[in-house]
mmCIF file of the N, C-alpha and C atoms, coordinates in Angstrom:
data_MODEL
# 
_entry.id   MODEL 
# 
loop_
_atom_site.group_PDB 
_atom_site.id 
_atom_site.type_symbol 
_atom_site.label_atom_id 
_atom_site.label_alt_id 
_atom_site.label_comp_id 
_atom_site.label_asym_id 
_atom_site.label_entity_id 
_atom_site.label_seq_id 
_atom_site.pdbx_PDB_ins_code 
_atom_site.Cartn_x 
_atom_site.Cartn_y 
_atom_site.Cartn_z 
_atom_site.occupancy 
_atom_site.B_iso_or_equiv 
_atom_site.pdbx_formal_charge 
_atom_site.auth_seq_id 
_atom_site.auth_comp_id 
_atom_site.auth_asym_id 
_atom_site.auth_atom_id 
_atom_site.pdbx_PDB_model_num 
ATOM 1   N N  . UNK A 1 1  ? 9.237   -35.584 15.837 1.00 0.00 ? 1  UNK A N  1 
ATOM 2   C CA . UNK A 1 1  ? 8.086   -36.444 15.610 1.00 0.00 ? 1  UNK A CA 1 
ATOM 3   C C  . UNK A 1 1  ? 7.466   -36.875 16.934 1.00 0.00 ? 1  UNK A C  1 
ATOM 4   N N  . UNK A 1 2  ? 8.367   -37.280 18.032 1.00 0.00 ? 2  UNK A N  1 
ATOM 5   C CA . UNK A 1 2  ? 7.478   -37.760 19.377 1.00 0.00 ? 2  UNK A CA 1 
ATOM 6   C C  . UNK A 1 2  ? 7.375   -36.639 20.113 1.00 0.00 ? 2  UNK A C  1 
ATOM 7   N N  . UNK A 1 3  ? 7.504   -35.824 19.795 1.00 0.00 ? 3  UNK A N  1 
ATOM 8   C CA . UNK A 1 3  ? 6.641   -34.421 20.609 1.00 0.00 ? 3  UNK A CA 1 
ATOM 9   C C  . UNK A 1 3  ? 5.461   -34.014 20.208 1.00 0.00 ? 3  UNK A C  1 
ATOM 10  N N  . UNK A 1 4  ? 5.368   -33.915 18.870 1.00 0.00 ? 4  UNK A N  1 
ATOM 11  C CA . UNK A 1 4  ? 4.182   -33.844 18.052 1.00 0.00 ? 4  UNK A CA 1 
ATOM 12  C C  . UNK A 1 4  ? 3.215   -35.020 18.605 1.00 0.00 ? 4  UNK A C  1 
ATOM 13  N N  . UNK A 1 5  ? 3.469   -36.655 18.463 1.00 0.00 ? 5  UNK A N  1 
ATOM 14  C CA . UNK A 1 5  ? 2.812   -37.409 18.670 1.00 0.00 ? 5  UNK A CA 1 
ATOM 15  C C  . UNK A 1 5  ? 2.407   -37.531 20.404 1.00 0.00 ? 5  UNK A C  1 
ATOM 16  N N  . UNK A 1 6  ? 3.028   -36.891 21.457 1.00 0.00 ? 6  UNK A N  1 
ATOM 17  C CA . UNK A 1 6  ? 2.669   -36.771 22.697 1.00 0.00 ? 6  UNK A CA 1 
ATOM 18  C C  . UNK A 1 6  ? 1.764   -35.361 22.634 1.00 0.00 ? 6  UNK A C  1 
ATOM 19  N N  . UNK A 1 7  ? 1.913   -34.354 21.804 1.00 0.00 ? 7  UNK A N  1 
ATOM 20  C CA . UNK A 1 7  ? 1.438   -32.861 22.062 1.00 0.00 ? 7  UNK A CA 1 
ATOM 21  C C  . UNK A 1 7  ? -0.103  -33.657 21.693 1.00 0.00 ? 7  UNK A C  1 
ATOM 22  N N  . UNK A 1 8  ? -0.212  -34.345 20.935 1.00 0.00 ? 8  UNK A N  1 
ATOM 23  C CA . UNK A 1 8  ? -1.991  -34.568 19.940 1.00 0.00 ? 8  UNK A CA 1 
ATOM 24  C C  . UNK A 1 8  ? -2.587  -36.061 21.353 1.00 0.00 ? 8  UNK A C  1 
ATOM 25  N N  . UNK A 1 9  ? -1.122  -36.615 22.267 1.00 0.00 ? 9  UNK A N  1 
ATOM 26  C CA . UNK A 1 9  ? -2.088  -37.515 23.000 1.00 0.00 ? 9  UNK A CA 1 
ATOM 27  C C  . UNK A 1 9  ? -2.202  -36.510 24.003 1.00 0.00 ? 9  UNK A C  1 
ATOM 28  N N  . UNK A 1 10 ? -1.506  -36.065 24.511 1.00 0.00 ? 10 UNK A N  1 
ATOM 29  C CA . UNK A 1 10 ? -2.015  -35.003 25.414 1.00 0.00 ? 10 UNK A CA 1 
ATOM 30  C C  . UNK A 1 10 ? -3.387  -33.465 25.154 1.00 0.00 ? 10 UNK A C  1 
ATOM 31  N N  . UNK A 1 11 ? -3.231  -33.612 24.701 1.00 0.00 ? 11 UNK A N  1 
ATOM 32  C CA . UNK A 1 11 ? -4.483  -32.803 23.715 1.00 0.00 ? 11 UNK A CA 1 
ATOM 33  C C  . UNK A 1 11 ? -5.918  -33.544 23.393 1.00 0.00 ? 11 UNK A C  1 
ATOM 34  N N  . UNK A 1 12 ? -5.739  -34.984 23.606 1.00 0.00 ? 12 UNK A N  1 
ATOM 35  C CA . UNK A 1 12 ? -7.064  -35.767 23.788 1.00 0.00 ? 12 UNK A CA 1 
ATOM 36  C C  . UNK A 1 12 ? -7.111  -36.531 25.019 1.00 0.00 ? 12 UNK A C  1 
ATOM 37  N N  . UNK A 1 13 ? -6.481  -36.156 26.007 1.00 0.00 ? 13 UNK A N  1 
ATOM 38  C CA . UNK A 1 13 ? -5.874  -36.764 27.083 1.00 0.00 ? 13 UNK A CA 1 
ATOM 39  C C  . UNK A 1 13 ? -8.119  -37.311 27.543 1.00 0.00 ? 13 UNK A C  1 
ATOM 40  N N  . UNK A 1 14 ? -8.391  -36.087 28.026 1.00 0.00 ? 14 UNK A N  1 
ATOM 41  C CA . UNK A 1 14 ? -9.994  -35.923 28.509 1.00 0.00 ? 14 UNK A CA 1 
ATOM 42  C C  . UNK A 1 14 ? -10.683 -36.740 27.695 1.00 0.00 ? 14 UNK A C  1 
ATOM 43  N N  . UNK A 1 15 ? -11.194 -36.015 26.609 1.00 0.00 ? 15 UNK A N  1 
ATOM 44  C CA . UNK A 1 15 ? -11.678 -37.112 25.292 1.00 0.00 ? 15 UNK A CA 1 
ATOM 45  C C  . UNK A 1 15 ? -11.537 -38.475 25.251 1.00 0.00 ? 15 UNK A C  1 
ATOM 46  N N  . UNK A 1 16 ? -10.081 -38.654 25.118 1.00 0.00 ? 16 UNK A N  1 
ATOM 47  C CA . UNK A 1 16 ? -9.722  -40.329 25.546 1.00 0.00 ? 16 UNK A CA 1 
ATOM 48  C C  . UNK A 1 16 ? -10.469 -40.835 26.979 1.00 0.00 ? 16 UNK A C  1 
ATOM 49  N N  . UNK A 1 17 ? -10.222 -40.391 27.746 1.00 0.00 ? 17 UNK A N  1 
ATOM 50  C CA . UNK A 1 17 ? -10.842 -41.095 29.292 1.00 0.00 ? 17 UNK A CA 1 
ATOM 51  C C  . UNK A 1 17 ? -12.311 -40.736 29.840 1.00 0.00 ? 17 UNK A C  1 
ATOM 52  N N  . UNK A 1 18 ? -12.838 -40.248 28.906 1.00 0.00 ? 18 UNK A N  1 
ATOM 53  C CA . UNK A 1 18 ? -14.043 -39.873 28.722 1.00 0.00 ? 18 UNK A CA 1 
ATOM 54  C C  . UNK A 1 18 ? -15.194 -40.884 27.670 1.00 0.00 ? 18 UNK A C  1 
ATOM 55  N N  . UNK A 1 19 ? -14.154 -41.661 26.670 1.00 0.00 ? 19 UNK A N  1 
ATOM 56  C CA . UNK A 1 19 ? -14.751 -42.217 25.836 1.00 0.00 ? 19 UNK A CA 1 
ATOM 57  C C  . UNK A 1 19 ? -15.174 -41.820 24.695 1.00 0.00 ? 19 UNK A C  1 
ATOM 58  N N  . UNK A 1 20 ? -14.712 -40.354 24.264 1.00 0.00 ? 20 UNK A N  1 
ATOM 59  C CA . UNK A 1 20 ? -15.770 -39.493 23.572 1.00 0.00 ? 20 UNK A CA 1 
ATOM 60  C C  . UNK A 1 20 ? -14.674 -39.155 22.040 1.00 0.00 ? 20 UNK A C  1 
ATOM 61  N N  . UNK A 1 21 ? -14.198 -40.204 21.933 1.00 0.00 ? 21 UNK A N  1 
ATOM 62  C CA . UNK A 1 21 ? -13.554 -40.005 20.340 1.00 0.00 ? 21 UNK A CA 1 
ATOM 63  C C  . UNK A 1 21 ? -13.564 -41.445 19.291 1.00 0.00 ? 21 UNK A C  1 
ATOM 64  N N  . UNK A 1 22 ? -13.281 -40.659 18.675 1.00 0.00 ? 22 UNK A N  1 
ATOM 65  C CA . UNK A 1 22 ? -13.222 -41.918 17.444 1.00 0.00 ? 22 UNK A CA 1 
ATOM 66  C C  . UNK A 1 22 ? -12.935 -43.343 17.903 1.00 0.00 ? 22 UNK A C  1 
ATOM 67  N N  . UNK A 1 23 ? -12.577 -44.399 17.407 1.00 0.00 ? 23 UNK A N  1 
ATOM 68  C CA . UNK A 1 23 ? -12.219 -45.773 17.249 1.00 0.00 ? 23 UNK A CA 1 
ATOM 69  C C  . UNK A 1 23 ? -10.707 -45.447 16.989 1.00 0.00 ? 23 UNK A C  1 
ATOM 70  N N  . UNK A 1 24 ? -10.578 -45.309 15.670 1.00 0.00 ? 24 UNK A N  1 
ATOM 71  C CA . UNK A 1 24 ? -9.285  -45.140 15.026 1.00 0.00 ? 24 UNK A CA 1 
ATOM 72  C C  . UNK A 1 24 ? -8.065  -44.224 16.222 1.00 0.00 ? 24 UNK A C  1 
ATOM 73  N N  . UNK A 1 25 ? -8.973  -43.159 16.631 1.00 0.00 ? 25 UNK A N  1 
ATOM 74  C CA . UNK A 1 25 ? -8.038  -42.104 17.351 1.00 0.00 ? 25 UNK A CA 1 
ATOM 75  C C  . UNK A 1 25 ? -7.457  -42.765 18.919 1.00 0.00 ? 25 UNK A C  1 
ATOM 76  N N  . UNK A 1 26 ? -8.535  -43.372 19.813 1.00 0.00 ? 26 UNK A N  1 
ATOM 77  C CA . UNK A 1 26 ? -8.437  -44.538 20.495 1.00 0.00 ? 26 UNK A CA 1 
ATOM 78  C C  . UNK A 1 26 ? -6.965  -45.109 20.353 1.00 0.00 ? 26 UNK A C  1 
ATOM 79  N N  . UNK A 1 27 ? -7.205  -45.989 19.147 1.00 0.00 ? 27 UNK A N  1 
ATOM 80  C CA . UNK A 1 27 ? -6.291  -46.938 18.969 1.00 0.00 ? 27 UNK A CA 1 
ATOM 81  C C  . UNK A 1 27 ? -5.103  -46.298 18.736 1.00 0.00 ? 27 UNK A C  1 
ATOM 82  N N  . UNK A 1 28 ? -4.979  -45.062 18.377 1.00 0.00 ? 28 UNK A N  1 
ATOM 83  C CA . UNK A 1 28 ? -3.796  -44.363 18.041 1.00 0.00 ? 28 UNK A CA 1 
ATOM 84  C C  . UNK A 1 28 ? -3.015  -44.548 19.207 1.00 0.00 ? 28 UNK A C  1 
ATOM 85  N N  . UNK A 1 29 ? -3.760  -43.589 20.227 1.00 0.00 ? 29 UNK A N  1 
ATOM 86  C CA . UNK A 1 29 ? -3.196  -43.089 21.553 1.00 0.00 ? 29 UNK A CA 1 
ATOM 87  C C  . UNK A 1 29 ? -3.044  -44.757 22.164 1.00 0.00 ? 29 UNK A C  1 
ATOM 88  N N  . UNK A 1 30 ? -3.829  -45.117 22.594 1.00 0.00 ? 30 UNK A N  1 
ATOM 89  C CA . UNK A 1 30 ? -3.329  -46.502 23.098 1.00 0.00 ? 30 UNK A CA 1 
ATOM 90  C C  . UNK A 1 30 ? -1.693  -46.946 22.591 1.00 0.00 ? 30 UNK A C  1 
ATOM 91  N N  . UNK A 1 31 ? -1.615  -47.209 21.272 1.00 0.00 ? 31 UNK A N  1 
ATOM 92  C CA . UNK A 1 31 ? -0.271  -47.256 20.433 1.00 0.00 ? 31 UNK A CA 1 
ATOM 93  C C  . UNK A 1 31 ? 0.813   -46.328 21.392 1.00 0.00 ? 31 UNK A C  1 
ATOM 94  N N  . UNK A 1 32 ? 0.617   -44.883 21.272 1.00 0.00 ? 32 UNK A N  1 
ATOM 95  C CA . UNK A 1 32 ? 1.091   -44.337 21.599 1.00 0.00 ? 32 UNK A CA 1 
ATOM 96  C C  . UNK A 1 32 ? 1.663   -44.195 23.309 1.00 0.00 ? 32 UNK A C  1 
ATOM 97  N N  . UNK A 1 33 ? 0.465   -44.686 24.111 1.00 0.00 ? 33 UNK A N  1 
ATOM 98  C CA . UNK A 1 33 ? 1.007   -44.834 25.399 1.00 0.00 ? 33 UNK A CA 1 
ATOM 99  C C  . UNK A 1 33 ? 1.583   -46.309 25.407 1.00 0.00 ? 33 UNK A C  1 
ATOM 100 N N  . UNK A 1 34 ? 1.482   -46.932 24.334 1.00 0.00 ? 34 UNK A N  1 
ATOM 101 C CA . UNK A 1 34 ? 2.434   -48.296 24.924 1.00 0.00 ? 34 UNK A CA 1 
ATOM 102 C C  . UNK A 1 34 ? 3.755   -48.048 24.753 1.00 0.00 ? 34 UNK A C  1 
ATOM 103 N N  . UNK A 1 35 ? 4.165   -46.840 23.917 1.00 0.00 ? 35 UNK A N  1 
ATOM 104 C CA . UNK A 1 35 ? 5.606   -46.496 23.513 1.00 0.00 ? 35 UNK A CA 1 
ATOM 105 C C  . UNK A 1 35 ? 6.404   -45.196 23.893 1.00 0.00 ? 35 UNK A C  1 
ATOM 106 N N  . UNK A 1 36 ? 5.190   -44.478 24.897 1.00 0.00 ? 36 UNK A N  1 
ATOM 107 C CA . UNK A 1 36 ? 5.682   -43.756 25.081 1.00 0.00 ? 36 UNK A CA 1 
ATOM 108 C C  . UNK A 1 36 ? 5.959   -43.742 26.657 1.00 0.00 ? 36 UNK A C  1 
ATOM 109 N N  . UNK A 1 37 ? 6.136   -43.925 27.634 1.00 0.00 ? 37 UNK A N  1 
ATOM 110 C CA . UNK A 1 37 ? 6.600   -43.855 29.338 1.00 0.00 ? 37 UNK A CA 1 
ATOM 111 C C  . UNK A 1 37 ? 5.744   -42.637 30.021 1.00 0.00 ? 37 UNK A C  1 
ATOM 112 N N  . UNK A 1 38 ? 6.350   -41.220 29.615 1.00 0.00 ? 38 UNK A N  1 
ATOM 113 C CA . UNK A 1 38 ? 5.747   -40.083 30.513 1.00 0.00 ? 38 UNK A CA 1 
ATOM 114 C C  . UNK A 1 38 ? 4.363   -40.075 29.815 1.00 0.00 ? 38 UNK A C  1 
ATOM 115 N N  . UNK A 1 39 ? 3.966   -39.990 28.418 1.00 0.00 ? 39 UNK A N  1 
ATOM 116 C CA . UNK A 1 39 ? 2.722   -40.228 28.793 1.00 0.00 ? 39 UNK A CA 1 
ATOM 117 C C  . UNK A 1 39 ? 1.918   -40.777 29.051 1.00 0.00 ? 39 UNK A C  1 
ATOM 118 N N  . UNK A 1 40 ? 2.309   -42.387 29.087 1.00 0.00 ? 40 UNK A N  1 
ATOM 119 C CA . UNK A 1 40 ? 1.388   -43.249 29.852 1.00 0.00 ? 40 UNK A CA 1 
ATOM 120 C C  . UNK A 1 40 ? 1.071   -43.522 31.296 1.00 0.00 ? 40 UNK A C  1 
ATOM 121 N N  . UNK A 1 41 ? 2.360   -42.685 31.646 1.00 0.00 ? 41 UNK A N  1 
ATOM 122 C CA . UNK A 1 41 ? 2.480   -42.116 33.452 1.00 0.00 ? 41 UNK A CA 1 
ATOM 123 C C  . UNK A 1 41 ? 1.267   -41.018 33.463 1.00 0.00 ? 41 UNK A C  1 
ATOM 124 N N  . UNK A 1 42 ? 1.276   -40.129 32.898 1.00 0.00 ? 42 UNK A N  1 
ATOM 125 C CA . UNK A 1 42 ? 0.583   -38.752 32.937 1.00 0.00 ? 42 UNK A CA 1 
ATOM 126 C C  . UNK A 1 42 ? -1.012  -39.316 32.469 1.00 0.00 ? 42 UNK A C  1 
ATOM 127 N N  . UNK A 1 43 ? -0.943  -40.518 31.928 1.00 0.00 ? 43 UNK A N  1 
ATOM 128 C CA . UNK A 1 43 ? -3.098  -40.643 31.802 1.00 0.00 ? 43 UNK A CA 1 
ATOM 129 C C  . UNK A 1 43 ? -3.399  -41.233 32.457 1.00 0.00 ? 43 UNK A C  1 
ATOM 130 N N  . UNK A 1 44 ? -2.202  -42.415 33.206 1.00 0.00 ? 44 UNK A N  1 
ATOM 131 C CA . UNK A 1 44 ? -2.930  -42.969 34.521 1.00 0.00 ? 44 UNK A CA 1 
ATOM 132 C C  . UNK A 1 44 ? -2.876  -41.956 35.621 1.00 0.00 ? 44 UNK A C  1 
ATOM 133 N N  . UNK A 1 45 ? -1.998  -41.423 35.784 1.00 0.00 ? 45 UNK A N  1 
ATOM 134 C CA . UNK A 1 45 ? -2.244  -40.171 36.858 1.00 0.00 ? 45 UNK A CA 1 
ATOM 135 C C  . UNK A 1 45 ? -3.297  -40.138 37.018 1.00 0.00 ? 45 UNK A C  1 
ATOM 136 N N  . UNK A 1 46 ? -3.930  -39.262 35.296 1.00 0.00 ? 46 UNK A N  1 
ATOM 137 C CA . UNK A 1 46 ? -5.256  -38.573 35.457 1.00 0.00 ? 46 UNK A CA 1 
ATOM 138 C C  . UNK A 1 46 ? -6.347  -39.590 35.597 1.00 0.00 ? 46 UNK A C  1 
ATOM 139 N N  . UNK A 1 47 ? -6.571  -40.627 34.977 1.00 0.00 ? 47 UNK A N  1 
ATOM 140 C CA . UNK A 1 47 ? -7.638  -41.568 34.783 1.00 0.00 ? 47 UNK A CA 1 
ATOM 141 C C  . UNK A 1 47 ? -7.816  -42.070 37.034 1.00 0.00 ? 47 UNK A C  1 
ATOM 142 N N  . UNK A 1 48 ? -6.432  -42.397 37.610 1.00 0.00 ? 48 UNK A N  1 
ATOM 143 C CA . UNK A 1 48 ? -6.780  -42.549 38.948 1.00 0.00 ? 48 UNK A CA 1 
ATOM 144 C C  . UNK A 1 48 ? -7.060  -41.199 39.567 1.00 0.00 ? 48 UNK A C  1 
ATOM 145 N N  . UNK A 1 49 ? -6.662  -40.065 39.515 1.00 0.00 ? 49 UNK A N  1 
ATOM 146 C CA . UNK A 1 49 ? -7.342  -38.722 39.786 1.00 0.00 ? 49 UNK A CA 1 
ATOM 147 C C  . UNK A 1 49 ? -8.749  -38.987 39.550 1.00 0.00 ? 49 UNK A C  1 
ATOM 148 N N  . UNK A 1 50 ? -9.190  -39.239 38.461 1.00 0.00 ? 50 UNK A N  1 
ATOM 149 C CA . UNK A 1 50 ? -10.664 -38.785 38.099 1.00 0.00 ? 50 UNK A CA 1 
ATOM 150 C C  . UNK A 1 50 ? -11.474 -39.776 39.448 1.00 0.00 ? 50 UNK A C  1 
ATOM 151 N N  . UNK A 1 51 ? -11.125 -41.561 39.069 1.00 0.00 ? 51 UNK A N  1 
ATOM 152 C CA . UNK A 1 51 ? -11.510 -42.084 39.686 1.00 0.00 ? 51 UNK A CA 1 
ATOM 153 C C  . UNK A 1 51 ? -11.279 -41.678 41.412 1.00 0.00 ? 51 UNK A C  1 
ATOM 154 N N  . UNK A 1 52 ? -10.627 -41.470 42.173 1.00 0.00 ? 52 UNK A N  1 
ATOM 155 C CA . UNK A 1 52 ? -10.393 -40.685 43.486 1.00 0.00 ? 52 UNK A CA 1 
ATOM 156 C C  . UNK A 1 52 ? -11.578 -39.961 43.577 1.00 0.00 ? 52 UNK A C  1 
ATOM 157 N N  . UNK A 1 53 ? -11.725 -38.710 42.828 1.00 0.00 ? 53 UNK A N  1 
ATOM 158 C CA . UNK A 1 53 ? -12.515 -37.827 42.888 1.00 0.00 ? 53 UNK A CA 1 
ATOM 159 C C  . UNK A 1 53 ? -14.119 -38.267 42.627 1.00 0.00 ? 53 UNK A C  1 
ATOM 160 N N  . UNK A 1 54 ? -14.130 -38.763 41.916 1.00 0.00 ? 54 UNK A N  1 
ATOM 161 C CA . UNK A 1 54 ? -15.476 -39.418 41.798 1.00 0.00 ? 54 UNK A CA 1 
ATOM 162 C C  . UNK A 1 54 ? -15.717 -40.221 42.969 1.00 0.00 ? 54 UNK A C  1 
ATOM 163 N N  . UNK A 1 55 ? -15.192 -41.323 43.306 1.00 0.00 ? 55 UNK A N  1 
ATOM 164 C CA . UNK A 1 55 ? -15.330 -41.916 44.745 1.00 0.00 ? 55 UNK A CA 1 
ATOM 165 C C  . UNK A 1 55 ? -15.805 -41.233 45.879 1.00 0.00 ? 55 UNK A C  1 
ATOM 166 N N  . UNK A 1 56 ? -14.976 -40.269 46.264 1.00 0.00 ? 56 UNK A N  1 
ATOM 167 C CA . UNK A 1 56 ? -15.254 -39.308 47.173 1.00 0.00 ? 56 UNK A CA 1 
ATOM 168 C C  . UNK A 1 56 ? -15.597 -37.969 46.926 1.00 0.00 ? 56 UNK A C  1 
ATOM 169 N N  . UNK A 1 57 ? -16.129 -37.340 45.929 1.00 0.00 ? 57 UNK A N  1 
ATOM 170 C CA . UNK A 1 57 ? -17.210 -36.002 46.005 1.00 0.00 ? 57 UNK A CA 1 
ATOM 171 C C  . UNK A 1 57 ? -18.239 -36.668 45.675 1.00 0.00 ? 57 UNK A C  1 
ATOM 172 N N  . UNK A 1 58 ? -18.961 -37.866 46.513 1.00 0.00 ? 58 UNK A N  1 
ATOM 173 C CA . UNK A 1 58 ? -20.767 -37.848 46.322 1.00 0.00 ? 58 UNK A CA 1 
ATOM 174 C C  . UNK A 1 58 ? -21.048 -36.900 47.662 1.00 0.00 ? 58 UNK A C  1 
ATOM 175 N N  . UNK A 1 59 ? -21.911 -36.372 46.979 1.00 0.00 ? 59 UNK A N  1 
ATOM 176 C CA . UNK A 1 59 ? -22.210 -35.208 48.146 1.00 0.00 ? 59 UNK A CA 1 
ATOM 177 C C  . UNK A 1 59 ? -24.073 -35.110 48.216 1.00 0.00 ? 59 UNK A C  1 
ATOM 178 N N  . UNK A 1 60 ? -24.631 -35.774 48.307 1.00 0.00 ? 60 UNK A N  1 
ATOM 179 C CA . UNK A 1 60 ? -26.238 -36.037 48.993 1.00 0.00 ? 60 UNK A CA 1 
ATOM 180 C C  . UNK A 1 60 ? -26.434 -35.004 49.354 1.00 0.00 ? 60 UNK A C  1 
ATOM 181 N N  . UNK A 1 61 ? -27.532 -34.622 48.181 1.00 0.00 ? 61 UNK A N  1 
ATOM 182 C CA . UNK A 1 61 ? -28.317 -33.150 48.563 1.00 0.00 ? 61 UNK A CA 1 
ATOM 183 C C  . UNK A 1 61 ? -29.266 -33.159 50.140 1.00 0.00 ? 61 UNK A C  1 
ATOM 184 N N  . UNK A 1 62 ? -29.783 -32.067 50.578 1.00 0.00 ? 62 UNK A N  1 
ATOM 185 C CA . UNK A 1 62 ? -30.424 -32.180 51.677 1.00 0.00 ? 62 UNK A CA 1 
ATOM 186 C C  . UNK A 1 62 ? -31.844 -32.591 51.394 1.00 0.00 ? 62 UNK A C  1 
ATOM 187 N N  . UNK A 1 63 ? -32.725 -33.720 51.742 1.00 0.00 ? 63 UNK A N  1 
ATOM 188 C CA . UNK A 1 63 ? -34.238 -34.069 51.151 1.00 0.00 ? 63 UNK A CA 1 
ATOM 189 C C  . UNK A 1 63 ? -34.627 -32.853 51.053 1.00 0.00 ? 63 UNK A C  1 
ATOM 190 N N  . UNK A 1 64 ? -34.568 -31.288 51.558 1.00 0.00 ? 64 UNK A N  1 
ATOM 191 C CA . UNK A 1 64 ? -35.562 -30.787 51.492 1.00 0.00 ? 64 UNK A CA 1 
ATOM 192 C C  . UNK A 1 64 ? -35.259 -30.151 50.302 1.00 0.00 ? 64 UNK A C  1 
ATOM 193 N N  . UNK A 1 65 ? -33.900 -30.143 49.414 1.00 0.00 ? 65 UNK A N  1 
ATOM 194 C CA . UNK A 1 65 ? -33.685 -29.626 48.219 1.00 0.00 ? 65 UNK A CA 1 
ATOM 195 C C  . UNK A 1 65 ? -34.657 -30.602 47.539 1.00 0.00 ? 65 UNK A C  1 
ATOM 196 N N  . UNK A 1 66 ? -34.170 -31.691 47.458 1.00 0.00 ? 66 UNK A N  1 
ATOM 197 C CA . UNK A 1 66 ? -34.838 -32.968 46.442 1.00 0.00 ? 66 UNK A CA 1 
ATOM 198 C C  . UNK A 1 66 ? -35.902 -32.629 46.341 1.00 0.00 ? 66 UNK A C  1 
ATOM 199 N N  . UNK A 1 67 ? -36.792 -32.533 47.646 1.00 0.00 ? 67 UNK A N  1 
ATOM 200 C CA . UNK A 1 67 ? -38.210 -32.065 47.253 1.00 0.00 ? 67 UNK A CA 1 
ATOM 201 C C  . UNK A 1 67 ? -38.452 -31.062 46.600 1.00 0.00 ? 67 UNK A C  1 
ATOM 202 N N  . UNK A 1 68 ? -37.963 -30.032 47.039 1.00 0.00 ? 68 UNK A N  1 
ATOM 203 C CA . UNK A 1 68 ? -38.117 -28.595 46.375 1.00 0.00 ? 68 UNK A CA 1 
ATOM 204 C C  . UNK A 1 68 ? -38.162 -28.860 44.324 1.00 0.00 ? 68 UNK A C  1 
ATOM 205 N N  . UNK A 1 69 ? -36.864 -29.529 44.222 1.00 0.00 ? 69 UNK A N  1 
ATOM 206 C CA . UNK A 1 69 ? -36.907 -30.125 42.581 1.00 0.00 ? 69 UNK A CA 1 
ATOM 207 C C  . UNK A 1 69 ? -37.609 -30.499 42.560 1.00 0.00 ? 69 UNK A C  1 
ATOM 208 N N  . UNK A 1 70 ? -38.258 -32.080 42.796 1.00 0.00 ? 70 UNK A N  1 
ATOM 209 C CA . UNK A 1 70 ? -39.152 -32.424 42.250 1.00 0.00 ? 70 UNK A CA 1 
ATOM 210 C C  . UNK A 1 70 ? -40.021 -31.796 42.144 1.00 0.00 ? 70 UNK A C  1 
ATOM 211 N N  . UNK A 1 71 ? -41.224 -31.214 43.128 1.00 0.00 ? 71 UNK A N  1 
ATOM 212 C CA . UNK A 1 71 ? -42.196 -30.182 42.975 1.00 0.00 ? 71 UNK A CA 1 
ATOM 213 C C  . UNK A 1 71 ? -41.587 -29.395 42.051 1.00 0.00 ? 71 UNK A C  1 
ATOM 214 N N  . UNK A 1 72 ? -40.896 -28.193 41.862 1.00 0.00 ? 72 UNK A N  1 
ATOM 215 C CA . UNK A 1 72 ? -40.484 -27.834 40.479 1.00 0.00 ? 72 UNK A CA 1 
ATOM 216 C C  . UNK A 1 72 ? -40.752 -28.450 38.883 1.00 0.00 ? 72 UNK A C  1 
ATOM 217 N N  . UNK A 1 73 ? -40.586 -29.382 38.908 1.00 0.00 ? 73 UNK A N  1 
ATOM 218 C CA . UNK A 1 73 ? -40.212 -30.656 38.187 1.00 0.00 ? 73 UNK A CA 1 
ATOM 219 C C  . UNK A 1 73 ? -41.899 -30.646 37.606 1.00 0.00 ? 73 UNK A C  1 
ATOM 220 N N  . UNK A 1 74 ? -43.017 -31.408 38.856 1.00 0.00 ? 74 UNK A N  1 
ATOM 221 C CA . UNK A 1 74 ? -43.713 -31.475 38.314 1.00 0.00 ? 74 UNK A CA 1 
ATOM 222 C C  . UNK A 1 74 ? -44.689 -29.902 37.846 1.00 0.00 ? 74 UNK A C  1 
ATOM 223 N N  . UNK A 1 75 ? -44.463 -29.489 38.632 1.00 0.00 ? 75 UNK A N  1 
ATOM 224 C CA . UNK A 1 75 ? -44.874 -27.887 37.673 1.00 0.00 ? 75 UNK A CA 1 
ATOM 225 C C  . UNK A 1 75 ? -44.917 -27.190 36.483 1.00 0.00 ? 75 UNK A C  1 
ATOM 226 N N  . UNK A 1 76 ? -43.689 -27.860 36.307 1.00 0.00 ? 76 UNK A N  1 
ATOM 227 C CA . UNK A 1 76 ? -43.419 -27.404 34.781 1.00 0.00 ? 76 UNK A CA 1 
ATOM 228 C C  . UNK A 1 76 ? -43.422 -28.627 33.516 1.00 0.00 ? 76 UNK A C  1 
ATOM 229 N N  . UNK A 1 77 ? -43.702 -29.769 34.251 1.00 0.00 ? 77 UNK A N  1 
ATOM 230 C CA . UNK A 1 77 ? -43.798 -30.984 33.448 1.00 0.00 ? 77 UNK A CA 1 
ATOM 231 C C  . UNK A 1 77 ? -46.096 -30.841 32.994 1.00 0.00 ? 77 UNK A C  1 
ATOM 232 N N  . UNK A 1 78 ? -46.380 -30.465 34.048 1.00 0.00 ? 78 UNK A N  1 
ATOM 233 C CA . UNK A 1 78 ? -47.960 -29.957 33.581 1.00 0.00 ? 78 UNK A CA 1 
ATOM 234 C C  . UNK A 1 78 ? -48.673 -29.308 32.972 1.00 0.00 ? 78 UNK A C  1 
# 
């Protein structure tokens, strides 16, 4: 039974930290990482991974791309 119930939180691991599921399913996994150890180790992992990575890959295009889009942009917006 708790392999099954870690295989389905691990299987919405993304979904979950993404925001992008149900209410009910949410509350499942929550349940589930309060009782379970490795996987509540394994989504903060990922949830501080994501955050890390987000922090540090902003990567500022060069203005002369930006421009290039926009002009694009309005070209095809006319």
């Amino acid at each position: 039974m708790r392999r099954n119930s870690c295989f389905r939180a691990a299987s919405r691991l993304y979904s979950y930290l993404d925001g992008e599921i149900r209410a009910i399913r949410r509350i499942r996994i929550r349940l589930h990482l309060r009782q379970c150890l490795n996987c509540e180790r394994a989504f903060l992992f990922e949830k501080r991974l994501r955050g890390f990575i987000r922090e540090r890959a902003r990567v500022e295009a060069p203005p002369e791309v930006v421009e290039r889009i926009r002009r694009l942009i309005r070209e095809r917006s006319s």
